[in-house]
ZAGUMAR-324897 format. One line per 3 residues: number of its first residue (from 1); their letters; for each residue x, y, z of N, C-alpha, C, O, CB. Coordinates in Angstrom, 3 decimals, always signed. Glycine has a CB too. Example, Ala and Ser with C-alpha at 12.3 -4.5 7.8 and 13.67 -1.06 7.14 Angstrom:
2
1) as) +13.190:-5.690:+7.800:+12.300:-4.500:+7.800:+13.200:-3.300:+7.800:+14.236:-3.319:+8.465:+11.308:-4.473:+9.046 ~ +12.850:-2.250:+7.080:+13.670:-1.060:+7.140:+12.900:+0.030:+7.870:+13.409:+1.138:+8.039:+14.084:-0.598:+5.725
***
This chain:
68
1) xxx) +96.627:-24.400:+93.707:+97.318:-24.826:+94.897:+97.806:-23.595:+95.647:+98.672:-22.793:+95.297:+98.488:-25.771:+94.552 ~ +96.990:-23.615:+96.868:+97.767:-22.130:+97.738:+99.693:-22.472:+97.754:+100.423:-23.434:+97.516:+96.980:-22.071:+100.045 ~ +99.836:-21.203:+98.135:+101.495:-21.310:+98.492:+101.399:-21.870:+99.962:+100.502:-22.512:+100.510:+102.465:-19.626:+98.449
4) xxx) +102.597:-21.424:+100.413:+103.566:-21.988:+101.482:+102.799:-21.354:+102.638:+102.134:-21.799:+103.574:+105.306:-21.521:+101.359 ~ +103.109:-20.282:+102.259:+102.052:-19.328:+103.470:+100.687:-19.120:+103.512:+99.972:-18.701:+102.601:+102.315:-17.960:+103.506 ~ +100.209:-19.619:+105.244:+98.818:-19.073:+104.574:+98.136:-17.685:+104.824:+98.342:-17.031:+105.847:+97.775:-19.983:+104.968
7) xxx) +97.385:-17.324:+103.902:+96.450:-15.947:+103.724:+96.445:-15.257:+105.518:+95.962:-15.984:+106.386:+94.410:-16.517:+103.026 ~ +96.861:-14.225:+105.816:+96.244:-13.852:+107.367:+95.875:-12.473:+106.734:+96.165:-11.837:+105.720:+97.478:-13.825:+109.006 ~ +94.756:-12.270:+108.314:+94.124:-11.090:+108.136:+94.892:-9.543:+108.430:+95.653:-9.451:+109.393:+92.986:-11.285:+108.974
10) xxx) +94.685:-8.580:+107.708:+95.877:-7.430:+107.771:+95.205:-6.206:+108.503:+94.058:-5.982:+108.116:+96.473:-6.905:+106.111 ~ +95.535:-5.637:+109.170:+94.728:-4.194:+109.869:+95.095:-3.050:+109.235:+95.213:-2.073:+109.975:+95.069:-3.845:+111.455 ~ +95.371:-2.844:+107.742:+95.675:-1.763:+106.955:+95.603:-2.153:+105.452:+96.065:-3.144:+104.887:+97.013:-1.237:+107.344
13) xxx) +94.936:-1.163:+104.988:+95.267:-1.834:+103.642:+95.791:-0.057:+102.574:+95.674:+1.106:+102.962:+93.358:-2.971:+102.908 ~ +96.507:-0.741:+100.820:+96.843:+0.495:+100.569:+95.987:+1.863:+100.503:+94.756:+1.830:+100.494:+97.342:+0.318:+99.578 ~ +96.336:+2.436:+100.482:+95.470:+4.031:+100.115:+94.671:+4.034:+99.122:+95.240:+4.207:+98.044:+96.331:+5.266:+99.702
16) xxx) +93.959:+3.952:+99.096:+93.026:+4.370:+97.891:+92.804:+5.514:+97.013:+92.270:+5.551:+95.904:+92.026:+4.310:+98.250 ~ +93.356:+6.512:+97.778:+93.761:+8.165:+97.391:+94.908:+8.055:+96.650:+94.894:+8.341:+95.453:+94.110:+9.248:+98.703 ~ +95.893:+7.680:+97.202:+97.296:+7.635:+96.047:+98.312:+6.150:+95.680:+99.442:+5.793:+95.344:+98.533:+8.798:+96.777
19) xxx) +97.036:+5.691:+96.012:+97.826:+3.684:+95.219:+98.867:+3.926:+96.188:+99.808:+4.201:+95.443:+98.734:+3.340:+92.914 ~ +99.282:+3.998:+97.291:+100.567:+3.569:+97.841:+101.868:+4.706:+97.766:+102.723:+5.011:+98.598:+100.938:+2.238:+97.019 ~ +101.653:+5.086:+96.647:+102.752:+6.237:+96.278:+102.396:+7.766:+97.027:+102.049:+8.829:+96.513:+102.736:+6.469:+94.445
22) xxx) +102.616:+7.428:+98.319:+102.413:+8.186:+99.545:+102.845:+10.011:+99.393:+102.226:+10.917:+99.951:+103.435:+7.340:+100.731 ~ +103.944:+10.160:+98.574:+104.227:+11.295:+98.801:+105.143:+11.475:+96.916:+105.939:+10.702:+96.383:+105.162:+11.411:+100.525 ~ +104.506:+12.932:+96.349:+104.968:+13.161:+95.280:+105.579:+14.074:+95.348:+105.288:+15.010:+96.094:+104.321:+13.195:+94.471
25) xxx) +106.964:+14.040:+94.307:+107.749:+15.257:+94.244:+107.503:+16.380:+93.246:+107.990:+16.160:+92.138:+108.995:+14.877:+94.060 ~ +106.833:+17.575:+93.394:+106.603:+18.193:+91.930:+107.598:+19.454:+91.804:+108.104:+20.138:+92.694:+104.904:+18.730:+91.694 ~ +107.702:+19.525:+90.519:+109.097:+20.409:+90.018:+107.929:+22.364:+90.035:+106.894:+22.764:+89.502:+109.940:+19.527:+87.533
28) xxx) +108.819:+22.852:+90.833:+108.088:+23.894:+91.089:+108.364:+25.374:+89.876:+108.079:+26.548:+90.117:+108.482:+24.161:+92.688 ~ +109.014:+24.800:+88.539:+109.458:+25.422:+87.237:+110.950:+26.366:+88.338:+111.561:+26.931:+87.431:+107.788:+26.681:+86.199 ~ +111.531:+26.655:+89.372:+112.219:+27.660:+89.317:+113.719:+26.601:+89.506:+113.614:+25.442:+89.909:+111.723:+28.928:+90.487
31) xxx) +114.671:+27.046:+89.250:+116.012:+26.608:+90.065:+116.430:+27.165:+90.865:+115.932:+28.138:+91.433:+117.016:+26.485:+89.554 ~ +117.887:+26.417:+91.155:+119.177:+26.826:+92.092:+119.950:+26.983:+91.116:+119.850:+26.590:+89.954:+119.810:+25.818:+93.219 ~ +120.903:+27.704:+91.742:+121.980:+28.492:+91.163:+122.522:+27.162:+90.734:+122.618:+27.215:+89.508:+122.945:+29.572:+92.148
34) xxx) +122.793:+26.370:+91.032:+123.221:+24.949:+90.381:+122.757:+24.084:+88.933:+123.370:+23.150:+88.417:+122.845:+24.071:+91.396 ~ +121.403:+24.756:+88.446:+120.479:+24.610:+87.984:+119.891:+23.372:+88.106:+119.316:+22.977:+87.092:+120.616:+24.971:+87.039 ~ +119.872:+22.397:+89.410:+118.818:+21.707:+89.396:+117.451:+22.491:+89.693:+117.384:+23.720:+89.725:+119.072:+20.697:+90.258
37) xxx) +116.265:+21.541:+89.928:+115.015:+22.089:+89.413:+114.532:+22.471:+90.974:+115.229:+21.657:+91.579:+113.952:+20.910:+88.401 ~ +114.038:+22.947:+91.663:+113.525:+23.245:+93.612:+112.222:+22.594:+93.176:+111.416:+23.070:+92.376:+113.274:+25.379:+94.535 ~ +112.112:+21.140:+93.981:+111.270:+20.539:+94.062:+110.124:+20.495:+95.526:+110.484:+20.346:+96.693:+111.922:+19.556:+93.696
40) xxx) +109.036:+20.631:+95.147:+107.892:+20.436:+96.430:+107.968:+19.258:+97.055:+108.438:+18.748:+96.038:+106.391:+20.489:+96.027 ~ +107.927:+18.173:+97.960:+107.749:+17.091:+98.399:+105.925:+16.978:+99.163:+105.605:+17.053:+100.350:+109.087:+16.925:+99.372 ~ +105.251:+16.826:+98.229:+103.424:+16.716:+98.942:+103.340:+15.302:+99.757:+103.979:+14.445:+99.146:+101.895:+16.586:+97.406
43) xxx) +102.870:+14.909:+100.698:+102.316:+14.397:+101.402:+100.845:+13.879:+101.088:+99.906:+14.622:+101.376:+102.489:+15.093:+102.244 ~ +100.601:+12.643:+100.513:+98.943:+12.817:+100.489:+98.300:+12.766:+101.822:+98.618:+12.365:+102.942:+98.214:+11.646:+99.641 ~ +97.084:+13.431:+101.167:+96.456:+14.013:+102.313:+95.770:+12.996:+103.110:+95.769:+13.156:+104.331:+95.522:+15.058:+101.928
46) xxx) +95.266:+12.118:+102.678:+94.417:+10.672:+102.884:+95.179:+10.039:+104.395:+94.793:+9.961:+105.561:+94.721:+9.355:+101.228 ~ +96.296:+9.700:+103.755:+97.448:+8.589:+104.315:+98.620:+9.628:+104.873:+99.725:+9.181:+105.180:+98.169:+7.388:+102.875 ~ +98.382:+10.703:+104.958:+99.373:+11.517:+105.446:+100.908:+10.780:+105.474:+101.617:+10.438:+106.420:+98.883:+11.957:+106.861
49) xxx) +101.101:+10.690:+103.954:+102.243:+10.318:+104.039:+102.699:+8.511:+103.953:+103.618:+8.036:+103.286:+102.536:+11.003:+105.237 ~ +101.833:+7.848:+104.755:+102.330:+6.316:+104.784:+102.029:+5.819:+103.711:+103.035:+5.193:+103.377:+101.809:+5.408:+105.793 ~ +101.093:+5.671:+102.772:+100.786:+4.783:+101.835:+99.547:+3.736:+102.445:+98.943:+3.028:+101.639:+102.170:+4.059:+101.427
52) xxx) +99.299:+3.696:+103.518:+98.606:+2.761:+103.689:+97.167:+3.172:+104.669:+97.664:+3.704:+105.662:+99.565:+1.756:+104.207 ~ +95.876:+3.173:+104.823:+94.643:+3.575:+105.824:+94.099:+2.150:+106.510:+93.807:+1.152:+105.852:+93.245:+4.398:+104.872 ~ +94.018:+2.264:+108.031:+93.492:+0.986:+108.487:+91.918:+0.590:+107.877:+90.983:+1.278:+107.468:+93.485:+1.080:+110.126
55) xxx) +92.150:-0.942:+108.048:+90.564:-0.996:+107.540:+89.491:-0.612:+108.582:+89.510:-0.610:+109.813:+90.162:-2.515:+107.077 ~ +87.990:-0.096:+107.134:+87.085:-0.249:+108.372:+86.331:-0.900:+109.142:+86.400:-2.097:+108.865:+86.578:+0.154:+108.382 ~ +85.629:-0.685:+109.993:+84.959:-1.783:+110.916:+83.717:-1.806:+109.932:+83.687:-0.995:+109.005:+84.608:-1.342:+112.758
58) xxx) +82.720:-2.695:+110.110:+81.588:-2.893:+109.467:+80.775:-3.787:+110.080:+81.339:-4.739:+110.618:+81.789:-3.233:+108.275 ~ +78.759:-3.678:+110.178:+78.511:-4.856:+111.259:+78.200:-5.623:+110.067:+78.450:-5.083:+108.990:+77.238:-4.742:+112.620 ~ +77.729:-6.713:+110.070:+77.651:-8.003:+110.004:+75.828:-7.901:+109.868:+75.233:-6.829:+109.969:+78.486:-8.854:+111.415
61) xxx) +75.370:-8.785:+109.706:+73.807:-8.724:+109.800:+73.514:-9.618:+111.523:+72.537:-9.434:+112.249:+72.968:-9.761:+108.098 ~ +74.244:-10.203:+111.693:+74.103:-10.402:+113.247:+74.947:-9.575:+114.278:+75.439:-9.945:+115.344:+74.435:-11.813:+113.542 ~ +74.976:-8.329:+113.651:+75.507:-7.374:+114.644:+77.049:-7.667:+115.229:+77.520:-7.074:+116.200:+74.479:-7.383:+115.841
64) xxx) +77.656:-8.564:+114.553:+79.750:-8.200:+114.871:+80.434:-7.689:+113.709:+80.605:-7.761:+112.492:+80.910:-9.816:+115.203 ~ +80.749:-7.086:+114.888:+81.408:-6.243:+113.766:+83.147:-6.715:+113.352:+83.994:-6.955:+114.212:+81.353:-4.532:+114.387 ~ +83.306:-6.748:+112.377:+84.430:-7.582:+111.441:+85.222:-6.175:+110.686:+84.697:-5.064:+110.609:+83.507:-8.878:+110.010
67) xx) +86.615:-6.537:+110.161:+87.025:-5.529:+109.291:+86.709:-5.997:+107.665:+86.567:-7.039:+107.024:+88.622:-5.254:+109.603 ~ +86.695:-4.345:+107.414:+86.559:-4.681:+105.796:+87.215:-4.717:+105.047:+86.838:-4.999:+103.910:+86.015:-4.175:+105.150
***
């Protein structure tokens, strides 16, 4: 039994490069005088950051083109 809502079509879907988890923090081994750790913040490169790439277009065998 579907739910409440129904299924609609989306113009993005997640990243495929980094599952969604858009941007990682890596511990760069040095500290602060505080001794927490000076962390990098990366950006994936894919999704620059959002987590998410629009879909692509694709034709059809009768030539319309639809998303994928």
């Amino acid at each position: 039994m579907p739910g409440p809502n129904p299924a609609t079509s989306t113009t993005t879907r997640i990243c495929p490069n980094c599952d969604g988890f858009a941007t990682a923090a890596i511990a760069s081994g040095t500290r602060h005088r505080d001794g927490t750790r000076a962390l990098l913040h990366i950006d994936c490169a894919t999704c620059h950051g959002t987590g998410t790439v629009p879909l692509r277009p694709h034709l059809t065998a009768a030539g319309v083109e639809v998303a994928a």
